[in-house]
N, C-alpha and C positions, 0 to 999 in steps of 0.2 A: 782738151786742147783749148787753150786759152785764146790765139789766135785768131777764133776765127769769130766772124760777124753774125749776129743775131739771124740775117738774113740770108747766110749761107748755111747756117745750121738748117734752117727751115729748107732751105731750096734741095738741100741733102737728104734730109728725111723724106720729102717730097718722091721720091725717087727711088724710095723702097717700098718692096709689095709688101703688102700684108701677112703674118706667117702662114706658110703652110701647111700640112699636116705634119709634114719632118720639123716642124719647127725654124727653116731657114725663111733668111727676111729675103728676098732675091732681090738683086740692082736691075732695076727699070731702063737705065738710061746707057749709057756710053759701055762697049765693053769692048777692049784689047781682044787684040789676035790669042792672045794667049788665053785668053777666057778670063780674066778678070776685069772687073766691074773699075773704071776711070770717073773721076769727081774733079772738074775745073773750076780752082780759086782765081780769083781778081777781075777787075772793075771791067773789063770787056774786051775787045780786040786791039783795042790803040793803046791798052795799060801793059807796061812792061815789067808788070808784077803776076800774070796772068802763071799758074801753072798747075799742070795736072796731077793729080793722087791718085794712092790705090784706093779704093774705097772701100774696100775692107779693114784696111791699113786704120783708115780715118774713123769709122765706125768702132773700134777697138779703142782706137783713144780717146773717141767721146766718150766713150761709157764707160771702158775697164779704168784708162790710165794710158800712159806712156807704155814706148816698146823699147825696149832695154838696147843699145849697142847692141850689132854683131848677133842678133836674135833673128827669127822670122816667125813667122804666124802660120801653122798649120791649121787647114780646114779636118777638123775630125772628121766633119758630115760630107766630106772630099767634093763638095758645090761649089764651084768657084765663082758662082754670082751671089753667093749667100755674103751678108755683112751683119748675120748675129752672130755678137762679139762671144756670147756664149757657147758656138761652138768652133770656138778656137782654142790653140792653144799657142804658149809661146816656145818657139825650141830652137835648141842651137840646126845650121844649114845642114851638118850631117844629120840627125833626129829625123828631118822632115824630109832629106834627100831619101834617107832608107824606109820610112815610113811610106814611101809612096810607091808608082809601078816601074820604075825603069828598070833596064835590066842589073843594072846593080843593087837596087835592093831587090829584087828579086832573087837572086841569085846568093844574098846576103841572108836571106832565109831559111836558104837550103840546109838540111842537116846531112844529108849524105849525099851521096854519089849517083852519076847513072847505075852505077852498077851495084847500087843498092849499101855501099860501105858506108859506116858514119864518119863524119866529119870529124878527127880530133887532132886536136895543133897543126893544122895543114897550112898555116898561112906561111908564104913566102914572100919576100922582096929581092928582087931582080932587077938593076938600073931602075929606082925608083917607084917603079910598080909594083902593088901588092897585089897580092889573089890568092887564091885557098887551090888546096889540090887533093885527091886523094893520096894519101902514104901508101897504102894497099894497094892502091892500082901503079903508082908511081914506080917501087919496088919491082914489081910483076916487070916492068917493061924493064926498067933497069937489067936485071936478071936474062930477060929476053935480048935485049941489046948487046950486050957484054957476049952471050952465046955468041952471035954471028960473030964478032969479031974475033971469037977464039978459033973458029974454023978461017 
């Protein structure tokens, strides 16, 4: 990053630990609610050039290079105070949305069913929304349902 000031490089580096045994460098300094490590550029409180970075973000583009449009940065070592650009990677927002734990990639992992059935061509869209379903189990209720209304 071209950008930035000899003495902001330094004040940045300043600010990461040394590695650890995992090899993550961990942010010393500033870290969001969200658990990532913040890096504030510009001349001080009365400069209207003043603004804050990821610092991971920042650290990937001192060393690796630029972050492409529309990409984001996966923590492989999943530390979100780590800013060794080495264990990132760069992936589009679904890549790292399913790569992580929420319940959609969770769920997106799944090869079969509670009931033990495997997953095959189950996905559906419905008003917009996709989701996987069993066919085996789907069937079964189907079958079931269809009963009661014949009586």
């Amino acid at each position: 990053m071209t950008d930035l000031k000899a003495v902001e490089i330094e004040r940045f580096w300043s600010k990461v630990q040394p590695p650890e045994s995992s090899g993550c460098w961990n942010w010393l300094s500033t870290v969001a609610d969200n658990g990532y490590g913040r890096f504030s550029l510009g001349q001080g409180r009365k400069s209207n050039q003043n603004r804050s970075l990821l610092a991971h973000r920042l650290a990937y583009k001192m060393v690796v290079g630029d972050i492409p449009k529309n990409r984001q940065i996966d923590h492989l070592c999943r530390n979100r105070k780590c800013v060794n650009p080495y264990h990132m990677e760069i992936v589009t927002r679904k890549e790292n949305i399913l790569r992580g734990f929420s319940p959609a990639a969770i769920n997106s992992r799944k090869t079969e069913c509670q009931r033990g059935h495997v997953f095959t061509s189950t996905v559906r869209r419905i008003n917009g929304s996709t989701f996987r379903r069993c066919k085996t189990c789907h069937a079964a209720n189907a079958r079931k349902y269809k009963k009661t209304k014949e009586l």
